[in-house]
PyMOL Python script that loads the backbone (N, CA, C, O; Angstrom):
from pymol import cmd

cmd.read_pdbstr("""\
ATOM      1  N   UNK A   1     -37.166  23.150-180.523  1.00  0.00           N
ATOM      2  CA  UNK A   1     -36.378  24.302-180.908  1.00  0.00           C
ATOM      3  C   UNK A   1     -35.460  24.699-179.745  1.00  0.00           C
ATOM      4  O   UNK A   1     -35.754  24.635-178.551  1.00  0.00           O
ATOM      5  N   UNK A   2     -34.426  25.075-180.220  1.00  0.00           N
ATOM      6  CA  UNK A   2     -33.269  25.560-178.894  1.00  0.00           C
ATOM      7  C   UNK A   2     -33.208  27.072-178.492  1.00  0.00           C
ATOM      8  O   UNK A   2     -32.714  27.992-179.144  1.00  0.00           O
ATOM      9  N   UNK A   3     -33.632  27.106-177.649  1.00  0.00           N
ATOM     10  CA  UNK A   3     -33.937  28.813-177.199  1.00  0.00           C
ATOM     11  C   UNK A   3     -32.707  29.073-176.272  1.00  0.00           C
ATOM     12  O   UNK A   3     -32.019  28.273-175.638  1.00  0.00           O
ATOM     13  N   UNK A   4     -32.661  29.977-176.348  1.00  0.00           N
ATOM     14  CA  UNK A   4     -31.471  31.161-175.199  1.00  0.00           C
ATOM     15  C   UNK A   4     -31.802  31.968-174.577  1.00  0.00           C
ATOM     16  O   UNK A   4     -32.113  33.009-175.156  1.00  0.00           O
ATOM     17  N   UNK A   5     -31.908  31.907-173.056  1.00  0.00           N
ATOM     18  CA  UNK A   5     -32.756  33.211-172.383  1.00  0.00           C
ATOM     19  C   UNK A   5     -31.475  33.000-171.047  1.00  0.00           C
ATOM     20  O   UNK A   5     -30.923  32.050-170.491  1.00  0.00           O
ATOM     21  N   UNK A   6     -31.438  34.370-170.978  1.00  0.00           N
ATOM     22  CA  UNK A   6     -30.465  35.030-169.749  1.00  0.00           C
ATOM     23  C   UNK A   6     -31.490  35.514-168.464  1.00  0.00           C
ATOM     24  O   UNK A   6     -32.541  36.137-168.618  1.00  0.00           O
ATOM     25  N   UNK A   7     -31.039  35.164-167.443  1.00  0.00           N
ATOM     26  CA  UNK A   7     -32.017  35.408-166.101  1.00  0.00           C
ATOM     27  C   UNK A   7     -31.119  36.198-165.217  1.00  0.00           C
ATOM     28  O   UNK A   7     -30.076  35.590-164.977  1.00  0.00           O
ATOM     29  N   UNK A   8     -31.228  37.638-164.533  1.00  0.00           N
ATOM     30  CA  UNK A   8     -30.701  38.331-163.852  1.00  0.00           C
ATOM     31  C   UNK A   8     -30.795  37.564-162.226  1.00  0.00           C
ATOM     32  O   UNK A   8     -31.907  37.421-161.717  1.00  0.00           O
ATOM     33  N   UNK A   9     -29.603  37.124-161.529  1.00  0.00           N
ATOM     34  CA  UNK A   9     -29.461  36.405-160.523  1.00  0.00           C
ATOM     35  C   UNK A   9     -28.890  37.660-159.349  1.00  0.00           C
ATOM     36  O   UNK A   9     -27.685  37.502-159.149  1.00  0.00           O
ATOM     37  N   UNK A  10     -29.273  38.428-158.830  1.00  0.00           N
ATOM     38  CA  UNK A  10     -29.348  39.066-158.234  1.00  0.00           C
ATOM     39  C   UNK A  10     -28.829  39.088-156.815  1.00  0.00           C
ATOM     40  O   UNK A  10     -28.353  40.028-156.178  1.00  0.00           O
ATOM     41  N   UNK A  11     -29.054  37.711-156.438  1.00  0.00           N
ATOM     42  CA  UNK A  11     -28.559  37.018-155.228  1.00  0.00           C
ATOM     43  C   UNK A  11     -27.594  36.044-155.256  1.00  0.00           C
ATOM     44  O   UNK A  11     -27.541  35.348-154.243  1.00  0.00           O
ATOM     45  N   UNK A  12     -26.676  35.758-156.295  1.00  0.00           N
ATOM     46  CA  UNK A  12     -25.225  35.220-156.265  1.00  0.00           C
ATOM     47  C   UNK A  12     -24.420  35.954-155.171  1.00  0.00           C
ATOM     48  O   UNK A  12     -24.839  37.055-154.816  1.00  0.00           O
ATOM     49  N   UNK A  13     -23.317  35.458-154.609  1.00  0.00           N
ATOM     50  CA  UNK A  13     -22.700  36.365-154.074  1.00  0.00           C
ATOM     51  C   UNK A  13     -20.995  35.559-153.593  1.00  0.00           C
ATOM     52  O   UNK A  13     -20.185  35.671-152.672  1.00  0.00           O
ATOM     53  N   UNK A  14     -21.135  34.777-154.823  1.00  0.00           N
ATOM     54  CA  UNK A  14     -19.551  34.095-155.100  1.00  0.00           C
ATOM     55  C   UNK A  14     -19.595  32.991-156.372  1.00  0.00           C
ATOM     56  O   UNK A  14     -20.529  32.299-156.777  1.00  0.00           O
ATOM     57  N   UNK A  15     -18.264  33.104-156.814  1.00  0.00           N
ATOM     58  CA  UNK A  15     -17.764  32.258-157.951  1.00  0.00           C
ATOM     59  C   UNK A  15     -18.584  30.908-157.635  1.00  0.00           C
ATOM     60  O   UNK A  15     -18.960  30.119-158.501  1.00  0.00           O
ATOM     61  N   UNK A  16     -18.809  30.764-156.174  1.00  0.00           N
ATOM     62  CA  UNK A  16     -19.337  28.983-156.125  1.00  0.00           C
ATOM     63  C   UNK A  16     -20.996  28.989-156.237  1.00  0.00           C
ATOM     64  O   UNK A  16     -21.613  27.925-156.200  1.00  0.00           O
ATOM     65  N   UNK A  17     -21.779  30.476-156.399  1.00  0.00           N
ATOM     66  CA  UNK A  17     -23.092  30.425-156.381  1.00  0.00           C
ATOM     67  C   UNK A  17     -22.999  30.044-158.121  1.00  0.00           C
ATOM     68  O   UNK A  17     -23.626  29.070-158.539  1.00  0.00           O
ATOM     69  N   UNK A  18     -22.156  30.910-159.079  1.00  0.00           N
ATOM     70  CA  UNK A  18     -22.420  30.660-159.931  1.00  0.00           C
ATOM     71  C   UNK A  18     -22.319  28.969-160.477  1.00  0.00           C
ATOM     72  O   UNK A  18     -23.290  28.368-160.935  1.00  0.00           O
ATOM     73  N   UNK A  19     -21.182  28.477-160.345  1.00  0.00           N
ATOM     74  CA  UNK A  19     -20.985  27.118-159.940  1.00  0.00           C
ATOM     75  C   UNK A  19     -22.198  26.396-159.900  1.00  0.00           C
ATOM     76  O   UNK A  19     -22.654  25.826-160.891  1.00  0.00           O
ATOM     77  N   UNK A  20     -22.713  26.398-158.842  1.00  0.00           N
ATOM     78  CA  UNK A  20     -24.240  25.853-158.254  1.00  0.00           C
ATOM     79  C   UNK A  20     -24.845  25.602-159.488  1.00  0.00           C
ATOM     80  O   UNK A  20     -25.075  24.500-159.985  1.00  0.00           O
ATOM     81  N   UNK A  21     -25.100  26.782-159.973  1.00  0.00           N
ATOM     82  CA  UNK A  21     -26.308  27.124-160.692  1.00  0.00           C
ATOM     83  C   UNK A  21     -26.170  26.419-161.710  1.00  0.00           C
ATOM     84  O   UNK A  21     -27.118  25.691-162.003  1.00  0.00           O
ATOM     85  N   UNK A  22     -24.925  26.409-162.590  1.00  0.00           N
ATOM     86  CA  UNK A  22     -24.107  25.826-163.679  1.00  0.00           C
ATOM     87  C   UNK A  22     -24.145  24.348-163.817  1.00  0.00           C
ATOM     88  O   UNK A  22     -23.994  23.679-164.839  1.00  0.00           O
ATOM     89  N   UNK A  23     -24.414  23.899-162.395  1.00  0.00           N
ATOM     90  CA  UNK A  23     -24.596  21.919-162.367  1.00  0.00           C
ATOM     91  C   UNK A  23     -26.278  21.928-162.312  1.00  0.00           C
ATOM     92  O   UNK A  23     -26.934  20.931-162.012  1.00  0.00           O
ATOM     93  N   UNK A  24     -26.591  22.638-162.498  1.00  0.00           N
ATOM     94  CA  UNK A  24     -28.415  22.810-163.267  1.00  0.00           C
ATOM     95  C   UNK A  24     -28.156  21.450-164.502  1.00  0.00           C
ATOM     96  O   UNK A  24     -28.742  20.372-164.602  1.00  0.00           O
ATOM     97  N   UNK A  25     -27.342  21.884-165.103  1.00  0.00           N
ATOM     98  CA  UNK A  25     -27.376  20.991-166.534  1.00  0.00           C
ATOM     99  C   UNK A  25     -27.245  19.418-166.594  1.00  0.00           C
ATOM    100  O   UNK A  25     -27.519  18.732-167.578  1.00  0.00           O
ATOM    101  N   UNK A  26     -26.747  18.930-165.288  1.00  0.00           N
ATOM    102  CA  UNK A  26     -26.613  17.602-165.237  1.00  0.00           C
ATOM    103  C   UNK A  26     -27.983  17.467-164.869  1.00  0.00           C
ATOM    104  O   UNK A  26     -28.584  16.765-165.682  1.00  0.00           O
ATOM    105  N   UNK A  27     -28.778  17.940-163.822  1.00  0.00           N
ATOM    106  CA  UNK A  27     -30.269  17.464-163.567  1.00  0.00           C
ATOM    107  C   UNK A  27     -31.619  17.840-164.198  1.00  0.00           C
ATOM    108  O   UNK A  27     -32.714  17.433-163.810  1.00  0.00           O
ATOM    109  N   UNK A  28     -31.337  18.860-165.455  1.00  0.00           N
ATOM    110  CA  UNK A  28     -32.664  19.372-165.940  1.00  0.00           C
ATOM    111  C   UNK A  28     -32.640  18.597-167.447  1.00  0.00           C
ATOM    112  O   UNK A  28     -31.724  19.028-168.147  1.00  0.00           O
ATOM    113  N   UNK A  29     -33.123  17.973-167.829  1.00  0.00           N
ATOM    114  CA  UNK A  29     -33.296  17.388-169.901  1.00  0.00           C
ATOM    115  C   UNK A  29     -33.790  18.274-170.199  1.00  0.00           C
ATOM    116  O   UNK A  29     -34.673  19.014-169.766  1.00  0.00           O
ATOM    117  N   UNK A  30     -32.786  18.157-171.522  1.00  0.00           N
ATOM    118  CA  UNK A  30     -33.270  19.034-172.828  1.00  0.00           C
ATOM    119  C   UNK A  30     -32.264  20.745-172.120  1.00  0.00           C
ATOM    120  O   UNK A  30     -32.444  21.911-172.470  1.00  0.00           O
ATOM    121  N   UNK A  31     -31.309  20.208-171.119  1.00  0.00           N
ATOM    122  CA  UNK A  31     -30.385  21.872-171.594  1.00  0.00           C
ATOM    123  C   UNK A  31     -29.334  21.008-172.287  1.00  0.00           C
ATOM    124  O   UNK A  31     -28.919  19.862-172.118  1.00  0.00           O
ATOM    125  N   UNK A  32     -29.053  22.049-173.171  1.00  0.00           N
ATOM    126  CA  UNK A  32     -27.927  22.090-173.926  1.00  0.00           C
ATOM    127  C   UNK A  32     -26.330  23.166-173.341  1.00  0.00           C
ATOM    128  O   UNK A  32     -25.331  23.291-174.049  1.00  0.00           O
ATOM    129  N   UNK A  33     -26.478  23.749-172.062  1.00  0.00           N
ATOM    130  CA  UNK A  33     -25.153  24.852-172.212  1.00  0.00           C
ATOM    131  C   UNK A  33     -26.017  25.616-171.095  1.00  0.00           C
ATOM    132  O   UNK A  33     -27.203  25.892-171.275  1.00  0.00           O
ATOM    133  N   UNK A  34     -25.065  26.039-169.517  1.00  0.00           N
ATOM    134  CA  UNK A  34     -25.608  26.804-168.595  1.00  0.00           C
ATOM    135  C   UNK A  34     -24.278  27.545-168.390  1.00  0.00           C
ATOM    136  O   UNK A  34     -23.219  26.942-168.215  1.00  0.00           O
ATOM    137  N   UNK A  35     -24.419  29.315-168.431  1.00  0.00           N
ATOM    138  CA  UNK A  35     -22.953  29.730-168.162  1.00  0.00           C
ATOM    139  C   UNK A  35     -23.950  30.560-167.192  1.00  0.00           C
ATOM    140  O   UNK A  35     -25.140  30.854-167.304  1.00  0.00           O
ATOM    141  N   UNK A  36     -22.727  30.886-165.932  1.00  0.00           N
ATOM    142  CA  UNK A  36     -23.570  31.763-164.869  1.00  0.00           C
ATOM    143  C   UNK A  36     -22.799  32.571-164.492  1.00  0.00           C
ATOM    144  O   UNK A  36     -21.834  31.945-164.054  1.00  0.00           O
ATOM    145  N   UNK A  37     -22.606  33.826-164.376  1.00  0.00           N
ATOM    146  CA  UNK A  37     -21.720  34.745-163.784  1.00  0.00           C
ATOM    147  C   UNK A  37     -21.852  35.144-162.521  1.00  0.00           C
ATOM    148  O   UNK A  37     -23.059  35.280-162.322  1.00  0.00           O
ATOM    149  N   UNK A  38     -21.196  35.423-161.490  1.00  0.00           N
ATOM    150  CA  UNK A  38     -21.243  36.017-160.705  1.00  0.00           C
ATOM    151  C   UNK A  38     -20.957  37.427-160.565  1.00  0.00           C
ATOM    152  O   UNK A  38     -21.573  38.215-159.847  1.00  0.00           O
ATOM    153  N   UNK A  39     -19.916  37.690-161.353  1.00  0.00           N
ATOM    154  CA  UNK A  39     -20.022  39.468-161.935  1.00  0.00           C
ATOM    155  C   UNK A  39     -20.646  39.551-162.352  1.00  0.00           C
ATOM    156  O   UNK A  39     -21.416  40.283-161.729  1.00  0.00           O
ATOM    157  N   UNK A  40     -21.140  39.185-163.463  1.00  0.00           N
ATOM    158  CA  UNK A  40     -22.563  40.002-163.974  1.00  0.00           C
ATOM    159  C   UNK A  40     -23.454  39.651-163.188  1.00  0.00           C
ATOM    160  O   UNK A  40     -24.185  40.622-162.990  1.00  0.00           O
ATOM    161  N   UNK A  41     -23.913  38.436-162.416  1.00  0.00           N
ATOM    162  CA  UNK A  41     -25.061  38.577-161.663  1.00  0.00           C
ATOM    163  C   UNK A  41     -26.327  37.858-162.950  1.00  0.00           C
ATOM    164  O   UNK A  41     -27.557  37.835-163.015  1.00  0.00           O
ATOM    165  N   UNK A  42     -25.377  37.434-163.675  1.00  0.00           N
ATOM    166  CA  UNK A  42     -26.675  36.515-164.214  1.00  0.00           C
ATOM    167  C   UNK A  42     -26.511  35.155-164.869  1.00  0.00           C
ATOM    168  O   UNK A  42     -25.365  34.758-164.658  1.00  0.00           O
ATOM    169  N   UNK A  43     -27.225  34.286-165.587  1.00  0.00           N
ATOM    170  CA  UNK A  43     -27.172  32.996-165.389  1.00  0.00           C
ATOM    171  C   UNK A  43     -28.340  33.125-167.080  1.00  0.00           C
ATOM    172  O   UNK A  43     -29.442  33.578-167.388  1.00  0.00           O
ATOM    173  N   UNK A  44     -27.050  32.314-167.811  1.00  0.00           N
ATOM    174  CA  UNK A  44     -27.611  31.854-169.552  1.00  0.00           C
ATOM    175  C   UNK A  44     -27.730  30.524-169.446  1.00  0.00           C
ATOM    176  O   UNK A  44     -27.179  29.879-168.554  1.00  0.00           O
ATOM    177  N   UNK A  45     -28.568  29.952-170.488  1.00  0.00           N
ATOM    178  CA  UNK A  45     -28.644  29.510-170.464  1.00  0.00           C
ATOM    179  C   UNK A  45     -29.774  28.927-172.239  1.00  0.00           C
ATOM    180  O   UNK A  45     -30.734  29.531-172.716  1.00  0.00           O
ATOM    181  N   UNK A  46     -29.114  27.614-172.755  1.00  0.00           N
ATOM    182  CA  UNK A  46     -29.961  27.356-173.942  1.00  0.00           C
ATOM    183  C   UNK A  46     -30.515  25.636-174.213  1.00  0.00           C
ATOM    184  O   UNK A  46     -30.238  24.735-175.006  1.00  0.00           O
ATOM    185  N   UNK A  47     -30.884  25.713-173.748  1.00  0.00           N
ATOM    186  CA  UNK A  47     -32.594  24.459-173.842  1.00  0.00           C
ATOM    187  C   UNK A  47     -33.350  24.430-175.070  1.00  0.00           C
ATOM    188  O   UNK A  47     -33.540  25.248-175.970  1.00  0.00           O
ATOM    189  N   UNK A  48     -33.794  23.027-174.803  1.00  0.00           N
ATOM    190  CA  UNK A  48     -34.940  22.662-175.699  1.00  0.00           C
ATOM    191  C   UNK A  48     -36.040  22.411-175.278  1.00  0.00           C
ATOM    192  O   UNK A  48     -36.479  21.392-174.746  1.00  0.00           O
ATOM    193  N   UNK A  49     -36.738  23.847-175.643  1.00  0.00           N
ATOM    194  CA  UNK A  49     -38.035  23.849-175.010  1.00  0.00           C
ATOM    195  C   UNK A  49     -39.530  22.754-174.969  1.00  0.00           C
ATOM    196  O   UNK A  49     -40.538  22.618-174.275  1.00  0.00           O
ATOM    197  N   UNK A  50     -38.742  21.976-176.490  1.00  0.00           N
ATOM    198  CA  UNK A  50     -39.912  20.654-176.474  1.00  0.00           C
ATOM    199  C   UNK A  50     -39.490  19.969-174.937  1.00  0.00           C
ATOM    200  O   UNK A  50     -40.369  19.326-174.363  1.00  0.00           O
ATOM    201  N   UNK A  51     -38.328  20.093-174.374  1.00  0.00           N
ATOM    202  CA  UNK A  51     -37.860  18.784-173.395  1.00  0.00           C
ATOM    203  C   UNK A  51     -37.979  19.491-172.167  1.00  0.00           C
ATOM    204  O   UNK A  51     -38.275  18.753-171.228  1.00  0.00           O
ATOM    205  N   UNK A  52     -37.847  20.637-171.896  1.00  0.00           N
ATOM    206  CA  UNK A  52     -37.978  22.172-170.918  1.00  0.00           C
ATOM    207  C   UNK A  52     -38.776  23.438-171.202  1.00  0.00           C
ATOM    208  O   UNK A  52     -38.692  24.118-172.224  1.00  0.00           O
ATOM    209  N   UNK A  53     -39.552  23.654-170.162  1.00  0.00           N
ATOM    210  CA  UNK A  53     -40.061  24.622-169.708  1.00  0.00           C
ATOM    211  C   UNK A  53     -39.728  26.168-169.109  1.00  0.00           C
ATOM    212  O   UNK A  53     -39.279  25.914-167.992  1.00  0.00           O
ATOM    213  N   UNK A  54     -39.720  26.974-169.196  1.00  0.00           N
ATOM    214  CA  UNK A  54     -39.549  27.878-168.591  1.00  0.00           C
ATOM    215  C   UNK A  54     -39.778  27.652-167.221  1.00  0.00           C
ATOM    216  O   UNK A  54     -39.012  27.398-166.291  1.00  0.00           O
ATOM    217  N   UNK A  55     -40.977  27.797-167.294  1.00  0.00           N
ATOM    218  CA  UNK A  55     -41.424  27.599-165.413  1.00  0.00           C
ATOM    219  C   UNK A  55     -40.374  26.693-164.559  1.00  0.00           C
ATOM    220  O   UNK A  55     -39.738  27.121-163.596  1.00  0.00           O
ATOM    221  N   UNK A  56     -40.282  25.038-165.203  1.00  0.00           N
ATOM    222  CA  UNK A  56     -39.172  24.446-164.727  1.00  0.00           C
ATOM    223  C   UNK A  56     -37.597  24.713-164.307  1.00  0.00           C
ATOM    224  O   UNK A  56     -36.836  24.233-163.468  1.00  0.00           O
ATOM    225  N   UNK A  57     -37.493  25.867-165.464  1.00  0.00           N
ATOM    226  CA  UNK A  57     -35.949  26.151-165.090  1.00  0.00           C
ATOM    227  C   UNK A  57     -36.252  27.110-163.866  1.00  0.00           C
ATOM    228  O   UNK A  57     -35.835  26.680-162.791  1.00  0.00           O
ATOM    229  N   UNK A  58     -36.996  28.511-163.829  1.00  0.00           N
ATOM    230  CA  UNK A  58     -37.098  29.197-162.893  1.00  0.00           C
ATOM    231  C   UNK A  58     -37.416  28.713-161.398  1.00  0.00           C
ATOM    232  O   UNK A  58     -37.178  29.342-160.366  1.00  0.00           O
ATOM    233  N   UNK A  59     -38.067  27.328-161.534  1.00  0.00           N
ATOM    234  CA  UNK A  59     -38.324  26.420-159.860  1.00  0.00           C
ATOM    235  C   UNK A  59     -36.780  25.440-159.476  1.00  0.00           C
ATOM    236  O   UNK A  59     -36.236  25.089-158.429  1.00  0.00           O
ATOM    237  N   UNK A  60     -36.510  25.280-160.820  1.00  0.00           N
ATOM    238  CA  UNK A  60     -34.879  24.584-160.659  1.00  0.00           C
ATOM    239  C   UNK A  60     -34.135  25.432-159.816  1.00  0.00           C
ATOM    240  O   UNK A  60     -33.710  25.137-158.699  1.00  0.00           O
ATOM    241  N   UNK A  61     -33.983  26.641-160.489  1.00  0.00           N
ATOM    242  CA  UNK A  61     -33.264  27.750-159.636  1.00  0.00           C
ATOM    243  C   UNK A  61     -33.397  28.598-158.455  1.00  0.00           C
ATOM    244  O   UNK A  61     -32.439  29.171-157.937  1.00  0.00           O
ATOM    245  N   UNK A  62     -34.668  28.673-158.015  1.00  0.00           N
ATOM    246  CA  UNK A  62     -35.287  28.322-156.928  1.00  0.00           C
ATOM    247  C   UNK A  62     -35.105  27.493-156.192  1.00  0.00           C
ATOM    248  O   UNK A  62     -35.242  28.070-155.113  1.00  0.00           O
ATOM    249  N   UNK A  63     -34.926  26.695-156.030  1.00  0.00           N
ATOM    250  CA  UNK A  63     -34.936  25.211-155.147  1.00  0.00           C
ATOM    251  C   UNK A  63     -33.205  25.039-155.367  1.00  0.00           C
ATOM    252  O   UNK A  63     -32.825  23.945-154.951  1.00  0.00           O
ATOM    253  N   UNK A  64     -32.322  25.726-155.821  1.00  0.00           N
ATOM    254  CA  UNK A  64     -30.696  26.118-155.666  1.00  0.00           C
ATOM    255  C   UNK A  64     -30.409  26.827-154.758  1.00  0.00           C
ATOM    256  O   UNK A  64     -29.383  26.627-154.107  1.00  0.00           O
ATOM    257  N   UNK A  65     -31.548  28.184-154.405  1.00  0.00           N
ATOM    258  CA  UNK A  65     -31.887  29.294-153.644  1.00  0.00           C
ATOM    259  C   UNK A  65     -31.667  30.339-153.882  1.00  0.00           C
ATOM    260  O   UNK A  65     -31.284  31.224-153.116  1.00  0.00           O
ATOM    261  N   UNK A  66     -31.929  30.398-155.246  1.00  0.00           N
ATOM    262  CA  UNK A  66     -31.428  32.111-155.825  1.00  0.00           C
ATOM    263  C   UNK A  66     -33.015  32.050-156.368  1.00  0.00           C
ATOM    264  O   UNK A  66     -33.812  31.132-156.565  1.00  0.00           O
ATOM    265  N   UNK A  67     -33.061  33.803-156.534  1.00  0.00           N
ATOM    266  CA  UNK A  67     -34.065  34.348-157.438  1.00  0.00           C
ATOM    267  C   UNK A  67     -33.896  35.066-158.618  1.00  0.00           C
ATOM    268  O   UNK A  67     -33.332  36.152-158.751  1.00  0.00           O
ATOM    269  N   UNK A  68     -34.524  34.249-159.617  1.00  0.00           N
ATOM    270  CA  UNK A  68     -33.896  34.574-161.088  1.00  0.00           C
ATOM    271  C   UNK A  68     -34.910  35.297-161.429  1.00  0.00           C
ATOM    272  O   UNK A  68     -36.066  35.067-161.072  1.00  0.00           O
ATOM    273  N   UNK A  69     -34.498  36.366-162.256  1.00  0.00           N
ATOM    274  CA  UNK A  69     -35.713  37.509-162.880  1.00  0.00           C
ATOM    275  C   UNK A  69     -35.349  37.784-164.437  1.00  0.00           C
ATOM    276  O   UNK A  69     -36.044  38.548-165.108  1.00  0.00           O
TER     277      UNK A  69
END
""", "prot")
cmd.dss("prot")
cmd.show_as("cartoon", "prot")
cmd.util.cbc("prot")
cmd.orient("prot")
């Protein structure tokens, strides 16, 4: 099933953090679509949870060096 969950990125702090975050999609299976803002300060995103995890995306983004909530 394809889920959509938005994560408040709190610690962006330029157009190129969002960037970063956004080439998530070439290295994680099973996303379908990563948009990340840096004005808003948060980071969408819609996966297939048979192929992805939650936990996985939140250590993905982690290991980018932001903290997603």
């Amino acid at each position: 099933m394809i889920v959509k969950k938005t994560f408040k990125i709190s610690d962006m702090t330029c157009s190129a953090c969002a960037m970063k975050l956004e080439s998530l999609e070439d290295v994680l299976d099973g996303v379908k679509a990563i948009n990340a803002s840096y004005h808003r300060l948060e980071m969408e995103i819609e996966y297939d949870d048979a192929k992805l995890s939650y936990e996985l995306i939140v250590t993905a983004v982690k290991n980018k060096g932001y903290t997603p909530s």
